[in-house]
C-alpha positions in Angstrom: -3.0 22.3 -9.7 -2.0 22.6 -6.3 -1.1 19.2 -3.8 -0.9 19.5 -0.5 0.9 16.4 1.3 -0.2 14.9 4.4 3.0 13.2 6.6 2.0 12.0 9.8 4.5 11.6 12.6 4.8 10.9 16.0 8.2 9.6 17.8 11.8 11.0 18.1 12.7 7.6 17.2 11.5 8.2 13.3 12.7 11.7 12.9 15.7 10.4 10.5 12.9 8.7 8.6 10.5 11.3 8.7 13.0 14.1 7.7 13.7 11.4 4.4 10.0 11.9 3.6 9.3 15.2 3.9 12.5 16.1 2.3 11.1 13.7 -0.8 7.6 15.8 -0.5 9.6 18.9 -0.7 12.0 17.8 -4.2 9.0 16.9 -6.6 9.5 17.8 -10.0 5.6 19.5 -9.9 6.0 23.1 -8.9 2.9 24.0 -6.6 3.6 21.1 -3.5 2.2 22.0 0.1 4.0 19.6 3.3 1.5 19.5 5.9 2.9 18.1 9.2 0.8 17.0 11.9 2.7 15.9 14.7 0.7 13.4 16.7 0.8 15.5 20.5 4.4 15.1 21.0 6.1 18.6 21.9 9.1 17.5 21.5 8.8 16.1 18.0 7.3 18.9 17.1 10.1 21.6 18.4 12.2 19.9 16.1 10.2 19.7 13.0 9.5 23.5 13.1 13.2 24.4 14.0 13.9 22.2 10.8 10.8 23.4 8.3 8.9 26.0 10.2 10.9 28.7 8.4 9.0 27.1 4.6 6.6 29.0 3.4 5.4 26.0 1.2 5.4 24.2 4.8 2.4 24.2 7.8 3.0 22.5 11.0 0.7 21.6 13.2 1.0 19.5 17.2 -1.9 17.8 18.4 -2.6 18.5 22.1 -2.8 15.0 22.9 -2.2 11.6 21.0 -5.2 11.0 18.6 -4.2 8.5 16.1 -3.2 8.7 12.7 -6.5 8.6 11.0 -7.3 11.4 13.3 -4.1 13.3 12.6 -4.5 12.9 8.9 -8.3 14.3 8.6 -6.4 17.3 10.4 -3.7 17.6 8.1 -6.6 17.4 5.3 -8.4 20.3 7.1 -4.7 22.6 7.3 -3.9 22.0 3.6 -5.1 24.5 0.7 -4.2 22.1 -2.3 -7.0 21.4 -4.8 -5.7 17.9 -4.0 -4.6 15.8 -0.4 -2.4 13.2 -0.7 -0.9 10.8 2.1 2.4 9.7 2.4 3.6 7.6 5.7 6.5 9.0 8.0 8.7 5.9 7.1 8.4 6.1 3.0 10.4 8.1 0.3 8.5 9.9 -2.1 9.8 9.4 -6.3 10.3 12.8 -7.4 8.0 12.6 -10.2 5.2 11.1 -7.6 3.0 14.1 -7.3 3.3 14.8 -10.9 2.0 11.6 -11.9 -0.7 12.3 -9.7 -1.6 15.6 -10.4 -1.8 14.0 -14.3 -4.0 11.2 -13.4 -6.7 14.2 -12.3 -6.2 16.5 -15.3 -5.8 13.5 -17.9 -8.0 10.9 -16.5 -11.0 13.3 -15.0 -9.9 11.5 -11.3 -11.7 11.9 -7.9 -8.4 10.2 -6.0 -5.4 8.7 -7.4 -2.9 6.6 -5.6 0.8 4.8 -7.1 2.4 2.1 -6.3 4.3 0.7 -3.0 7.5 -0.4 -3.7 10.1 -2.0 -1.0 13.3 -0.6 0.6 14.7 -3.4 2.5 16.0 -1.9 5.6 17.5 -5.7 6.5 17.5 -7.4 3.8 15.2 -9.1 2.0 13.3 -12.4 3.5 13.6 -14.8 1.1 10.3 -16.8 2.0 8.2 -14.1 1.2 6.5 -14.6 -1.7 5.4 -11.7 -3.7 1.8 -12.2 -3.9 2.1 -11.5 0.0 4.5 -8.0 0.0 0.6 -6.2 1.2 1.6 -7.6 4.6 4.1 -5.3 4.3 2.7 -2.4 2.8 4.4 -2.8 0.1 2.2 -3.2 -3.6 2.0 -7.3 -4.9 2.5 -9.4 -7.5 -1.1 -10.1 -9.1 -2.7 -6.2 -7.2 -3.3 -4.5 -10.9 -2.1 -4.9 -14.8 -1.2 -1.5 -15.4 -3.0 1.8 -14.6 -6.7 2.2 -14.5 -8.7 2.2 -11.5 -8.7 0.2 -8.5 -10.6 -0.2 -5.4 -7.8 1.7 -3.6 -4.4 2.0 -3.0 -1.6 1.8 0.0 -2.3 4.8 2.3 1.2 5.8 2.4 0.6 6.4 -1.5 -3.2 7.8 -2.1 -4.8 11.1 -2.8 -8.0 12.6 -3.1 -9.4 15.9 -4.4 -9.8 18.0 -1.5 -13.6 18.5 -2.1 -14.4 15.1 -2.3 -12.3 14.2 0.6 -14.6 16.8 2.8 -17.4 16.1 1.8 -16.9 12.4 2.3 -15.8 13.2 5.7 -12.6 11.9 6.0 -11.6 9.2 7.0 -13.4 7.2 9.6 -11.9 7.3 13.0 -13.2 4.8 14.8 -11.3 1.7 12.4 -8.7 0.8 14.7 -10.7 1.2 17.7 -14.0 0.5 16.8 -15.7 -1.9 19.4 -12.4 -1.7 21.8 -10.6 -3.5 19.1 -6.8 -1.8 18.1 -5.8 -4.2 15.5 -8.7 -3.2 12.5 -6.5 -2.2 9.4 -7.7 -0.4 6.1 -8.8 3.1 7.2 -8.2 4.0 3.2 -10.3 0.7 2.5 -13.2 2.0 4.0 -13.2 5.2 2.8 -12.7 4.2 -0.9 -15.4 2.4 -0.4 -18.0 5.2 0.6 -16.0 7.4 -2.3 -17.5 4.4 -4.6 -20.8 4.3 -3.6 -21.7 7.7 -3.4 -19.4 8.8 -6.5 -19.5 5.6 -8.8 -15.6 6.2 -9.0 -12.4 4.3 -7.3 -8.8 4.9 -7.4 -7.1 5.8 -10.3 -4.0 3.6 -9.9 -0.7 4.6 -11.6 1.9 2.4 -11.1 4.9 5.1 -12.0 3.8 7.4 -9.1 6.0 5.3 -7.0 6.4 5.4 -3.2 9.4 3.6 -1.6 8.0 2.1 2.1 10.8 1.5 4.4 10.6 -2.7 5.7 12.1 -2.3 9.2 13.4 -6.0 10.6 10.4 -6.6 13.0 8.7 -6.9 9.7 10.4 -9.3 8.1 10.3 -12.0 11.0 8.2 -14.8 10.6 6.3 -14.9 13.7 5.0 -10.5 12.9 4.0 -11.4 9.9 1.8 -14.7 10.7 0.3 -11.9 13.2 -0.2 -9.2 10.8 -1.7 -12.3 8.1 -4.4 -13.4 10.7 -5.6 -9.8 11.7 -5.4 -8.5 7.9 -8.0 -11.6 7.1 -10.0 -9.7 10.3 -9.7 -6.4 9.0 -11.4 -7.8 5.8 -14.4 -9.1 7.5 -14.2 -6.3 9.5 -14.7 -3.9 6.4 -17.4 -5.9 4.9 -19.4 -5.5 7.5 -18.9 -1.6 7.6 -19.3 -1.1 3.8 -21.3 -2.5 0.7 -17.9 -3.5 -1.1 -18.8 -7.2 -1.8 -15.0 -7.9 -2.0 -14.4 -7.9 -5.1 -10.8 -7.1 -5.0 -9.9 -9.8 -2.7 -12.0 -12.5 -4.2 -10.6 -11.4 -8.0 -7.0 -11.7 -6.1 -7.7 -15.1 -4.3 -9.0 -16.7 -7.7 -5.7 -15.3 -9.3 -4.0 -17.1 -6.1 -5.5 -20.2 -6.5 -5.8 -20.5 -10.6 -2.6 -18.8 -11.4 0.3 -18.0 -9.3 0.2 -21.5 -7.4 -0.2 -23.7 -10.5 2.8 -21.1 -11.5 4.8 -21.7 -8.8 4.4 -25.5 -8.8 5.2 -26.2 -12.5 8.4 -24.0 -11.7 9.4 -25.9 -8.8 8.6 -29.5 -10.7 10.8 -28.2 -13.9 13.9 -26.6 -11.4 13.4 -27.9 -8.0 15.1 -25.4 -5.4 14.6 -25.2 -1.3 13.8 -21.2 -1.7 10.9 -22.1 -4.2 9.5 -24.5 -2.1 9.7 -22.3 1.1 8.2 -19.4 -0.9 5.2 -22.1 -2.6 4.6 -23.3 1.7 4.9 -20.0 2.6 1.9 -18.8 0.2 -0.1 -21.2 1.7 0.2 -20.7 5.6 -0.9 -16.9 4.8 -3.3 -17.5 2.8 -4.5 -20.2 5.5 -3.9 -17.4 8.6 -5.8 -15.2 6.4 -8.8 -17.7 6.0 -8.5 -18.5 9.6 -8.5 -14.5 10.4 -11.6 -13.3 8.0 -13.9 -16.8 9.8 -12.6 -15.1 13.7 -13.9 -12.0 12.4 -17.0 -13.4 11.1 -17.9 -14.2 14.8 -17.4 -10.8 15.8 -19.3 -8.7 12.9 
């Protein structure tokens, strides 16, 4: 079974990273990979890429003549690759080497439509050590509490999801107005969405392995407070946002929020009674401003959709 791998990129600033993930694409243990390279209608970025891959022949390249986004860039990427199988990996993440085997498995052993691993972090500065674990989604990265072992799921991190190729076209990619759909930049979830169509016109989600590992990059911006009481408040948007779009009722956020409040609070209050400790009690406070910004988020997005 063929993959081909879609890596988005846009910025001379990421090159070093984006060279680390397409170099990852191009060491998997599975022997039929494709890198498909959209460069997101930057010349410049895309002189270099080609004078660095252009000469693979497992390796297409493409420039977009302007700046389209990346939802838009990665529906082209899907349309340039010839894999029986897409899969999307972000410009800042490092793929396992065994990632797009344990995908390809999940379609020849578990009869998969799209199959996705798990997020875990690389902490480019250092590790905040207020954010609780049930909250690493605000930084891309898979939490505490998200799935008990493989099987499927709703969806998984775009930076770490695949789809057969067929059912990705005839789904129509992904949806290109989220992120700019009524003159509003800060929608999230384009894999949400889509996931969600794949569900209610195939009656299948995401098979979820948790060994097909992806390693996201946390840059400092994201690990400061104040970004991620931003990103909190507009994921809780993005939610509403999405319900509105889709017939997906929620149910992975509202199975997450009952494990929230039933088990990983009562959790992290017997632990802080029985060993009281500052970090514990940060993290515990912490847990509950973002789950309040998130509240606060999905009710301002109630008044817009």
């Amino acid at each position: 079974m063929k993959l081909s791998v879609v890596v988005c990129t846009y910025t001379l600033d990421m090159y070093e990273h984006f060279c680390e993930a397409a170099d990852s694409v191009l060491a998997q243990t599975h022997d039929d990979v494709e890198l498909v390279v959209v460069v997101d209608g930057v010349p410049e970025v895309y002189e270099r890429v080609a004078e660095d891959y252009g000469y693979r022949e497992d390796t297409v390249i493409e420039c977009n003549d302007e700046n389209v986004g990346l939802l838009t860039s990665r529906n082209r990427g899907a349309e340039l690759a010839t894999g029986d199988v897409v899969a999307f990996i972000d410009d800042d993440a490092v793929a396992d080497e065994a990632w797009a085997e344990r995908l390809v498995r999940a379609y020849d052993e578990e009869d998969a439509i799209a199959a996705g691993g798990k997020m875990i972090p690389e902490w480019v500065a250092g590790k905040p050590a207020y954010l609780p674990e049930e909250f690493y989604w605000l930084i891309g990265v898979t939490h505490k509490g998200f799935a008990d072992g493989s099987g499927e799921v709703r969806n998984t991190f775009g930076s770490n999801i695949s789809f057969r190729a067929d059912v990705f076209e005839d789904l129509g990619g992904f949806d290109v107005d989220i992120g700019g759909r009524k003159g509003d930049k800060n929608l999230q979830g384009g894999e949400t969405e889509l996931c969600a169509r794949m569900h209610e016109k195939y009656g299948q989600g995401v098979w979820y392995d948790p060994e097909a590992e992806v390693a996201h990059k946390v840059f400092e911006y994201r690990t400061e407070f104040r970004w991620l009481v931003d990103r909190a408040f507009w994921q809780g948007y993005s939610k509403r946002a999405m319900e509105s779009m889709v017939n997906d009722g929620q149910a992975s956020e509202e199975a997450f929020l009952k494990r929230l409040a039933m088990e990983f609070v009562p959790d992290r209050l017997a632990t802080l009674i029985r060993n009281p400790s500052i970090p514990e009690m940060i993290q515990l406070i912490t847990l509950v401003v973002f789950t309040a910004l998130v509240g606060v988020g999905y009710l301002y997005g109630y008044t817009r959709y």
